[in-house]
C-alpha positions as semicolon CSV with decimal commas, in nm:
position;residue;x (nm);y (nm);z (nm)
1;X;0,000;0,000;0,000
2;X;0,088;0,355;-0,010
3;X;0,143;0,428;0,329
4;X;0,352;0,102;0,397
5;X;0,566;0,192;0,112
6;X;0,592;0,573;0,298
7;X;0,683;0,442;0,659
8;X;0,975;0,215;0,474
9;X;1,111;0,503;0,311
10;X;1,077;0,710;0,624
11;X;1,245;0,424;0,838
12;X;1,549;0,316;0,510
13;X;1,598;0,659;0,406
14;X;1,846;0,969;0,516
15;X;1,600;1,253;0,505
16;X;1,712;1,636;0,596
17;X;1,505;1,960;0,499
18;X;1,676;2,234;0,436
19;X;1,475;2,620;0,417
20;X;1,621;2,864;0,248
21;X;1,397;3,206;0,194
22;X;1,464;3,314;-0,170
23;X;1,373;3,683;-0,331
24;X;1,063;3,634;-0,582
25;X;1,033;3,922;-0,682
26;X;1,155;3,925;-0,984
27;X;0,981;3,587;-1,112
28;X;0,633;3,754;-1,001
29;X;0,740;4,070;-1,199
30;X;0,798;3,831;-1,448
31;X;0,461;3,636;-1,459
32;X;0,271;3,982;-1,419
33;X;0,421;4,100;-1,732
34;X;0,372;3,806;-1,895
35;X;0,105;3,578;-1,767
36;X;-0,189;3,752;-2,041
37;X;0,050;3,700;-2,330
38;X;0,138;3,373;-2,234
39;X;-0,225;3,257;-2,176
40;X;-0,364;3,422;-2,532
41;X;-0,042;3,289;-2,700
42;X;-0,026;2,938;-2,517
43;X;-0,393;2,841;-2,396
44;X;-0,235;2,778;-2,066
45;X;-0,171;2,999;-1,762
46;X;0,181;3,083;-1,652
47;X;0,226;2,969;-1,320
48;X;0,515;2,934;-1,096
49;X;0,587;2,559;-1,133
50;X;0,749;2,578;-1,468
51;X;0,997;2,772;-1,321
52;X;1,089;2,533;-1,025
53;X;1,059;2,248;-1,219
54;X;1,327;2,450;-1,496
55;X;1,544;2,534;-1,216
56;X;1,568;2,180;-1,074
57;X;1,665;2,059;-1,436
58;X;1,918;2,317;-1,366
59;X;2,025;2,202;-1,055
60;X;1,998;1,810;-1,094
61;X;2,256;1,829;-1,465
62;X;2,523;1,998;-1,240
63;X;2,467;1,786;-0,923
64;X;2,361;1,453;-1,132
65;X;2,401;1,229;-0,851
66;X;2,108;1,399;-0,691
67;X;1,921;1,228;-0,984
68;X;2,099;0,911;-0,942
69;X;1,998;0,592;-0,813
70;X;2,179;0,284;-0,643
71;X;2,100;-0,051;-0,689
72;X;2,276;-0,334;-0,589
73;X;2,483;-0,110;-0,359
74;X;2,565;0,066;-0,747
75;X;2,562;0,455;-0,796
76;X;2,350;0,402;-1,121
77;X;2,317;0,755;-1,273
78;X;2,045;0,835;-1,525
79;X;2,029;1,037;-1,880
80;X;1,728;1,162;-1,808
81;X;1,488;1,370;-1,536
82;X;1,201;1,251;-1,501
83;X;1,016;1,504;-1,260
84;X;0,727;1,390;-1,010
85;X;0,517;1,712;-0,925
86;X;0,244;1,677;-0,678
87;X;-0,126;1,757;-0,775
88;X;-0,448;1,785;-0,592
89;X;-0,684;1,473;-0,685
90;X;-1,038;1,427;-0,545
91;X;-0,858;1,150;-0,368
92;X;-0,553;1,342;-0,218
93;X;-0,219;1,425;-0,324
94;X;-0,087;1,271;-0,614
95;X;0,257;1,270;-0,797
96;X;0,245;1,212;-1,178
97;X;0,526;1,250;-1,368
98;X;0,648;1,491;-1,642
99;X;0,883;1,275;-1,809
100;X;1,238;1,374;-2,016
101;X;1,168;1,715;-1,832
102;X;1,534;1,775;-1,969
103;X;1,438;1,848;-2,304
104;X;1,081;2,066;-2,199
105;X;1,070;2,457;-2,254
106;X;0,899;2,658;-1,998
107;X;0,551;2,658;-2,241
108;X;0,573;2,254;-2,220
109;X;0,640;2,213;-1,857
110;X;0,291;2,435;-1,840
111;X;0,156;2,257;-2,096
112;X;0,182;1,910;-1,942
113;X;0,179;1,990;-1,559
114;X;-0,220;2,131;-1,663
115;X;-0,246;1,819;-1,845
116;X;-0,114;1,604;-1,517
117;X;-0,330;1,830;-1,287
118;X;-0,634;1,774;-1,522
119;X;-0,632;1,384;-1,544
120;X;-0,582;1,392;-1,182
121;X;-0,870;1,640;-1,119
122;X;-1,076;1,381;-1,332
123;X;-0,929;1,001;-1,132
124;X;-0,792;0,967;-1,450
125;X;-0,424;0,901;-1,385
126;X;-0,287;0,547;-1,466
127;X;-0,017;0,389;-1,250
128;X;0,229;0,433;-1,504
129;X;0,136;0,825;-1,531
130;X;0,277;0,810;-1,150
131;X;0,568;0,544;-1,141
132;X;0,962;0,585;-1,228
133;X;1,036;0,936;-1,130
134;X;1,349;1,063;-1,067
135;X;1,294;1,333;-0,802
136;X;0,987;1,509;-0,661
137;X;0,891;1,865;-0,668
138;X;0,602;1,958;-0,368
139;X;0,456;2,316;-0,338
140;X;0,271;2,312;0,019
141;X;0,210;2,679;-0,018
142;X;-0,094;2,600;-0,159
143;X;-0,258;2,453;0,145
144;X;-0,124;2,751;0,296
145;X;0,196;2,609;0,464
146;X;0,510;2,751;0,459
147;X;0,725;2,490;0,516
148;X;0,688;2,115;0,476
149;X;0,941;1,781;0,494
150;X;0,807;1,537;0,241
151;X;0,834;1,161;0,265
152;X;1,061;1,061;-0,025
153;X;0,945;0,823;-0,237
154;X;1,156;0,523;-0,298
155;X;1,398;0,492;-0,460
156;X;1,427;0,815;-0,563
157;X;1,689;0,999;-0,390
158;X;1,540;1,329;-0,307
């Protein structure tokens, strides 16, 4: 089950938070100025996830054994990133996955996190839509938190 599969990566797993409190201003200038052009160019709002998920592309190419997995006791690292984001489902949070996020622009990121939010919205998410990422992304600012420690899920690394 789920939560069995949570307690054994809570209880097998190294996990630290770190908060850092970043400047956003000039990302929400950004999306102010651009958000209407996007939307009437794009069909899709421009949100703020496109950016995290950009900048832990960023992050995870120069610190690839953050995306890395071991098996077998072997550091196996992989050639792509494929990113879990969690999404509000009738049925609770859910992580589908944006997959080969390495080779997405900002405009597809938006494109196919809606997409992932909207099967979800509608129970429509397959297993497979959900299994093999390679690191999680979690905003709980929008149940109004400011700072969370997620569970990782196995065998992901972070």
């Amino acid at each position: 089950t789920i939560a069995s599969r949570l307690k054994e990566a809570q209880n097998t797993n190294a996990m630290l938070t770190t908060f850092n409190e970043i400047d956003m201003t000039s990302a929400i200038e950004i999306r102010n100025r651009y958000k209407d052009k996007f939307l009437k160019e794009h069909g899709i709002k421009l949100g703020f996830m496109s950016a995290f998920i950009n900048a832990t592309v960023f992050a995870l190419k120069a610190q690839p054994i953050v995306n890395s997995v071991i098996i077998n006791n072997e550091i196996i690292y992989r050639n792509y990133i494929d990113i879990s984001v969690a999404v509000s489902s009738p049925k609770g949070l859910v992580v589908p996955i944006l997959r080969n996020a390495q080779l997405m622009n900002i405009i597809q990121m938006e494109k196919n996190v809606a997409d992932l939010a909207e099967k979800a919205k509608k129970n429509q998410l397959a297993i497979e839509d959900m299994e093999g990422g390679t690191f999680t992304i979690t905003n709980g600012g929008v149940f109004g938190s400011m700072m969370s420690t997620p569970i990782i899920n196995t065998p992901q690394s972070a």
